[in-house]
C-alpha positions in Angstrom: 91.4 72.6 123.1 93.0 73.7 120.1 95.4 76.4 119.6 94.4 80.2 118.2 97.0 79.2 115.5 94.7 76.3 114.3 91.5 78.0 114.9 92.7 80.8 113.0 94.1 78.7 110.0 90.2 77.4 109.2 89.9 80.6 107.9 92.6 82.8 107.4 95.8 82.2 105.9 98.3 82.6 108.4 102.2 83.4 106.6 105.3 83.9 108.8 106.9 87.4 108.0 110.4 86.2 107.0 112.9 88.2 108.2 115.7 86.4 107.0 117.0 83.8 104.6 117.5 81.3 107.9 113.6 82.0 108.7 112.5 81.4 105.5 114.3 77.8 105.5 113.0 77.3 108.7 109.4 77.8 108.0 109.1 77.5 104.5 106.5 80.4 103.9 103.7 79.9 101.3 104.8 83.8 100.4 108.0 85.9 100.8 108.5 89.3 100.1 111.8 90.2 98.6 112.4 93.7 100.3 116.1 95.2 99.9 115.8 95.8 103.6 116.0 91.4 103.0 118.6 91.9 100.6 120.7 94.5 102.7 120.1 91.6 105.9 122.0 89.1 103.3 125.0 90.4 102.2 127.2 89.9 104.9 125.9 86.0 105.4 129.0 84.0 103.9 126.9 81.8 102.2 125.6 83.9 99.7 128.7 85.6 98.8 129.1 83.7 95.8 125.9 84.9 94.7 126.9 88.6 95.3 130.5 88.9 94.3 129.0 86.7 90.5 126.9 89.7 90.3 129.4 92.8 91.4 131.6 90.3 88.7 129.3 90.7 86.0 128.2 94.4 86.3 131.1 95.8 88.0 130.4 99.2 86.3 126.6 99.1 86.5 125.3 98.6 89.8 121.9 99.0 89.3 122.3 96.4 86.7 124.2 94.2 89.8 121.6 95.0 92.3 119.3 93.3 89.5 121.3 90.3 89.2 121.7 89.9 93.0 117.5 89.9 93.4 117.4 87.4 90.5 119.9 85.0 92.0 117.9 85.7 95.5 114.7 84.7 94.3 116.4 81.4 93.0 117.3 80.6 96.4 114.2 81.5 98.3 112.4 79.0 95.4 115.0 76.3 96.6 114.0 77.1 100.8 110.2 77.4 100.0 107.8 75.8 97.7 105.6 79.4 98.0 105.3 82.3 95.9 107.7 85.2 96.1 106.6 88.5 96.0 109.3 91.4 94.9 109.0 95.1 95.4 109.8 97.2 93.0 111.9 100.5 93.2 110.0 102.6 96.0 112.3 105.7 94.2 109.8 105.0 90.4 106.3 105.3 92.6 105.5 108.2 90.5 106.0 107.5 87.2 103.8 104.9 85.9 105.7 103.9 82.6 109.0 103.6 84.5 107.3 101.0 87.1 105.8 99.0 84.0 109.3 98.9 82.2 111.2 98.1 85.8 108.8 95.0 85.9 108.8 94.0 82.9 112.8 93.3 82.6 113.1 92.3 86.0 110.4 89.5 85.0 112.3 88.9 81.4 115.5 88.8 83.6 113.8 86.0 85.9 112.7 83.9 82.9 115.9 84.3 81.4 117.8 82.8 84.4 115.7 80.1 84.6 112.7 80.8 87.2 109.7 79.6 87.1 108.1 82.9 87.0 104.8 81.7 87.7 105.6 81.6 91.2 106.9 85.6 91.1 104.7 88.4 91.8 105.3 92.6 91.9 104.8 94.4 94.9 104.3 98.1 94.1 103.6 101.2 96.3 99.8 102.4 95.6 100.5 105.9 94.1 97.9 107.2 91.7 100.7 106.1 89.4 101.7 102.6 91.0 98.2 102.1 91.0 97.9 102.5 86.8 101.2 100.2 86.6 99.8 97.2 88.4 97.0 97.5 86.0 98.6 97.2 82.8 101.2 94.5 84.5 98.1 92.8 85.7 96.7 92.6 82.1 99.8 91.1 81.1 99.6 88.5 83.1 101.9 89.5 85.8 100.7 89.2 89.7 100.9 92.4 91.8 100.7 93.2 95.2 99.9 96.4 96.3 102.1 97.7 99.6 101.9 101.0 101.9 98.0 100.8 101.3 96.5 103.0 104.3 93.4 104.5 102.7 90.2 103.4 101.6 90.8 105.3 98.0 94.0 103.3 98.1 92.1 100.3 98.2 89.6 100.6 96.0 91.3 101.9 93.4 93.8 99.0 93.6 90.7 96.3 93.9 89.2 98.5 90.5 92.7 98.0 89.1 92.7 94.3 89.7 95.5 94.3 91.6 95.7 90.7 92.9 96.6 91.3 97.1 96.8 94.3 99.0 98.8 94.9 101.9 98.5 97.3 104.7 100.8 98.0 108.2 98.4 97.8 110.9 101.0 98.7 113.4 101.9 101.9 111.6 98.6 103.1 111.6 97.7 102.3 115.2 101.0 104.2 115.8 99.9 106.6 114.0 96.2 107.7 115.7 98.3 107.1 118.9 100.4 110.0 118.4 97.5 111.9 116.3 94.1 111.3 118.6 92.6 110.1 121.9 90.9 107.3 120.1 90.5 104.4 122.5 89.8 101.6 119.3 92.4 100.0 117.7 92.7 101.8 114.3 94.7 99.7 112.4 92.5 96.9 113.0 89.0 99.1 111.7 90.9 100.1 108.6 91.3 96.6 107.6 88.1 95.5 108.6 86.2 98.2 106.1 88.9 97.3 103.3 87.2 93.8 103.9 83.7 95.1 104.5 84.1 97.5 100.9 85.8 94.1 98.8 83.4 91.5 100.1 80.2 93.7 99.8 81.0 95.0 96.1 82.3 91.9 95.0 86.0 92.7 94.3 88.4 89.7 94.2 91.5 91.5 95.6 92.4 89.9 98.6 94.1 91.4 101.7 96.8 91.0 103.6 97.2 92.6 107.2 101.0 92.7 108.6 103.0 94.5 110.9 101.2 93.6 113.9 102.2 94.9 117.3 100.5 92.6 118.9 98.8 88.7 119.2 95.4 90.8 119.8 95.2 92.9 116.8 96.4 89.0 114.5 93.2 88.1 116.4 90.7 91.3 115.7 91.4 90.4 112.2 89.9 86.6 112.0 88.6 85.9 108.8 91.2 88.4 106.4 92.4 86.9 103.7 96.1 86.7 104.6 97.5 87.4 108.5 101.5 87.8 108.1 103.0 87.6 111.1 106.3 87.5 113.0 107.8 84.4 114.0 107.4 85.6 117.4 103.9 86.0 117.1 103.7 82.6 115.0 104.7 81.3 118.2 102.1 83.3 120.9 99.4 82.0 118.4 100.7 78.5 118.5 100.8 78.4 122.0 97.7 80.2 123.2 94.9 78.3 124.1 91.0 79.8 124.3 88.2 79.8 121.7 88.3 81.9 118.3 85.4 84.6 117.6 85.8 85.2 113.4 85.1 88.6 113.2 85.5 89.3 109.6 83.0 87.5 107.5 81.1 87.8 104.2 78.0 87.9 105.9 79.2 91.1 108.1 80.4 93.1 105.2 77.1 92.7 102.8 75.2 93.7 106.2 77.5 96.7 106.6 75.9 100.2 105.6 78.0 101.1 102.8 77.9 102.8 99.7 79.8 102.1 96.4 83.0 104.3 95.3 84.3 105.0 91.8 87.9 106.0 92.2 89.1 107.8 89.4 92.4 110.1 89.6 90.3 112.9 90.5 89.0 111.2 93.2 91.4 109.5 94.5 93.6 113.0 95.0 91.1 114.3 96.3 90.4 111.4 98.9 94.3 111.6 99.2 94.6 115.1 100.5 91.8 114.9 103.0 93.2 111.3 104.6 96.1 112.6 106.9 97.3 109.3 108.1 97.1 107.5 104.0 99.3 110.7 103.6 101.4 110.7 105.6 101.8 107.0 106.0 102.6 106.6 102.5 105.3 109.7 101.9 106.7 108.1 105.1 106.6 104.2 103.8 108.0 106.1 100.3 110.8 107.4 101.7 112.2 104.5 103.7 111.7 102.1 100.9 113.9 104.8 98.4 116.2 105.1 101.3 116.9 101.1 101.7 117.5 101.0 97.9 119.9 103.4 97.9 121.5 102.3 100.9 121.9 99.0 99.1 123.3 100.3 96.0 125.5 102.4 98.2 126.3 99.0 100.5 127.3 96.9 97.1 129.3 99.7 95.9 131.4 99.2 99.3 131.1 95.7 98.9 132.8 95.8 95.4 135.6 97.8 97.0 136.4 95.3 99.8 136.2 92.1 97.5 138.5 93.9 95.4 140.7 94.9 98.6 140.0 91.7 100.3 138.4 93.2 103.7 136.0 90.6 105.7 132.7 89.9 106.1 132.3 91.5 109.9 133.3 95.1 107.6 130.3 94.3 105.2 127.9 94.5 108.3 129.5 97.2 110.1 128.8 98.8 106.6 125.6 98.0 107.2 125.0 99.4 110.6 126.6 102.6 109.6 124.8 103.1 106.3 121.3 103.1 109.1 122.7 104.8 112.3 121.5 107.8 111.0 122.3 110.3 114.1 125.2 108.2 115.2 124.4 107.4 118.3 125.7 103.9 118.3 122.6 102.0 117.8 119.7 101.9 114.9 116.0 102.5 116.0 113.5 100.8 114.0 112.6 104.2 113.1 116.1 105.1 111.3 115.4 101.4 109.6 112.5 102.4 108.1 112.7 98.8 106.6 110.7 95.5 107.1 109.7 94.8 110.5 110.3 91.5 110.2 114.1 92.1 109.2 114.6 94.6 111.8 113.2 91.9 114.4 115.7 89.4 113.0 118.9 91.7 113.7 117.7 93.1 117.1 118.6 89.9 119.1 118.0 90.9 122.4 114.4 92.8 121.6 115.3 95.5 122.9 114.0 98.2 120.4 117.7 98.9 119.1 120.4 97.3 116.8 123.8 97.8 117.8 127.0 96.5 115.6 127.5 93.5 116.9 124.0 92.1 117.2 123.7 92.8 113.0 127.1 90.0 113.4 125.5 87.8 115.5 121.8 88.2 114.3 123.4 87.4 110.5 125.6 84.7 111.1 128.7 86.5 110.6 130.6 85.0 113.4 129.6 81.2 112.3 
């Protein structure tokens, strides 16, 4: 009999969540997302201090203008692990400001080209604000791929699939989370808000394609049969490739143009509106807002120290205690994927022993520090 992982592959594309530079070699994604939680995991691997200290080199008085140069020469290397696309998030700390989002991703993509990249294979990932939303639009219309991330309500949805935003992405996890703490509801949540994203795209027609991630679990990968794109933990890559049974598609085009459902114009107006009535979208999005602003000025903060000890000559184990430090917000010793606030997948890749909790020395050994 064959595996869920092949069944599931007839009809959905399956991408490993890459929580590292190592996983990404090792599986050679179709699609990588350039997070600076992904950045922040790299600094302290030795190989890629070239990379970093050519940067802090460069633009030792600019470190915006470094941070830039690191993600550039980062991309270049995930093109050299991977023959997939590469997906980039922009500055979660411009969400609200439409113009500064277009003129963030337009030199980033200038900068690309000018080092070289193909930039064919480089998309934008950009929060969907009201304003994020308006961005991708105009980027979209100049021929530059965006993703749409922290995309928890239906509003959110459609007025990125009106914008012609090329992939949304949404945090099932976080949402199931989310009606835990908030409701008795005995249905998985997560997995019903991406199945009427589907339902609302497939009956009205709208290309956007979605992308579920942040799974807790092999079930919910397997409620959502038939989405467009599944990313999923190497862990869970594994439990899929290894479980047996047979494969119910649930999510089909046949389904959704059954489905009792009404067309929605999202305009601003609307879209607040829907906004301020959708707790979890709310909530869920001034959360996901914050911790992506927070990893970006953690790293800016991180490659500020890191400029002090290449200058001082300190070691690599101090970059990732830097690391460890910069996170553990309540100092208690460990960091909780809640103070992370990152990518999942990169959290995953540093807590070694799965316990919940990074301590100091699994960022050394989960990074390759002591190699």
């Amino acid at each position: 009999m064959t595996t869920f992982l092949e069944q599931l592959s007839a009809y959905t594309r399956v991408v490993i969540d890459a929580g590292d530079m190592r996983a990404v070699a090792s599986f050679q994604p179709p699609e990588v997302i350039l997070s600076p939680a992904l950045v922040t995991a790299t600094l302290p691997m030795p190989q890629y201090q070239t990379l970093i200290t050519n940067a802090l080199a460069q633009y030792p008085n600019a470190l915006d203008r470094a941070l830039q140069a690191v993600m550039v020469g980062m991309v270049q290397e995930i093109m050299k692990l991977t023959p997939g696309r590469v997906a980039v998030d922009v500055d979660a700390r411009l969400a609200q400001d439409q113009q500064a989002i277009i003129t963030y991703g337009e030199q980033f993509m200038e900068g690309l080209g000018g080092a070289g990249v193909d930039v064919t294979r480089v998309g934008l990932r950009i929060p969907a604000t009201w304003a994020g939303i308006r961005a991708g639009e105009v980027l979209q219309r100049s021929g530059i791929p965006c993703h749409a991330s922290l995309v928890f309500g239906l509003h959110q949805a459609l007025g990125c699939a009106t914008a012609g935003f090329a992939v949304i992405s949404t945090l099932v996890g976080r949402i199931l989370d989310w009606y835990k703490r908030h409701s008795n509801e005995e249905r998985d949540l997560g997995v019903q808000v991406v199945t009427n994203f589907y339902n609302h795209f497939r009956k009205f027609n709208y290309p956007t394609q979605i992308m579920g991630s942040g799974f807790r679990n092999v079930g919910q990968v397997l409620a959502l049969a038939g989405c467009d794109f599944l990313l999923v933990s190497p862990g869970l890559w594994s439990d899929l490739h290894q479980s047996h049974g047979r494969l119910v598609r649930q999510l089909t085009p046949q389904s959704a143009q059954s489905a009792n459902l009404h067309p929605i114009v999202v305009d601003q107006t609307t879209f607040a509106t829907l906004h301020q009535a959708d707790q979890m979208a709310r909530e869920k999005l001034e959360e996901g807002l914050r911790g992506y602003s927070r990893s970006m000025d953690n790293l800016t903060s991180l490659l500020a120290k890191r400029l002090q000890q290449i200058n001082s000559g300190s070691s690599l184990s101090q970059a990732a205690h830097m690391i460890f430090q910069t996170y553990d917000s309540d100092g208690d010793g460990y960091v909780t994927r809640e103070e992370w606030l990152g990518s999942d997948a990169v959290f995953d890749a540093m807590d070694v022993d799965r316990d919940g909790k990074i301590t100091p020395d699994e960022i050394l050994i989960g990074l390759g520090v002591y190699l």
